[in-house]
C-alpha positions, 0 to 999 in steps of 0.5 A: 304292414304296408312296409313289410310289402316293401321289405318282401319287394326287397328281398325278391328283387334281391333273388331276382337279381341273383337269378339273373346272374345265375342265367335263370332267365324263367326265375328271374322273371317270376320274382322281378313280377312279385317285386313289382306287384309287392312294390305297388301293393305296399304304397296303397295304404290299405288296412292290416287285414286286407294286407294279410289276406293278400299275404295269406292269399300269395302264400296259398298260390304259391304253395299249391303252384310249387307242390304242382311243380314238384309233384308233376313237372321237376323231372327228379335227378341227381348230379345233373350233368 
């Protein structure tokens, strides 16, 4: 389990990387801090089930964050120009 931390590490720092170079500055953040904390959660050794808590906990937070965010602050458009 504690490698599949890693591969999640990877794949935000991936994401991160692209926001940087779309010049999503806030994004790149974001994800630059889930590949750090996935990163350092993943050489802990803990056991299986405490590493799905914490998935299932990251999961939770980040779905109530992202319908807060639809929900009341992304101003809807379309086209954007």
């Amino acid at each position: 389990m504690d490698r599949m931390f890693r591969v999640c590490g990877f794949w935000t720092g991936i994401m991160a990387v692209l926001f940087m170079v779309g010049e999503m500055h806030a994004a790149a953040i974001l994800f630059f801090a889930q590949t750090g904390m996935f990163i350092a959660l993943s050489y802990l050794k803990l056991s299986e089930r405490v590493y799905i808590y914490i998935f299932g906990a990251y999961l939770t937070l980040f779905f109530v964050g992202f319908t807060y965010y639809t929900t009341f602050i992304m101003v809807p458009e379309i086209g954007g120009h």
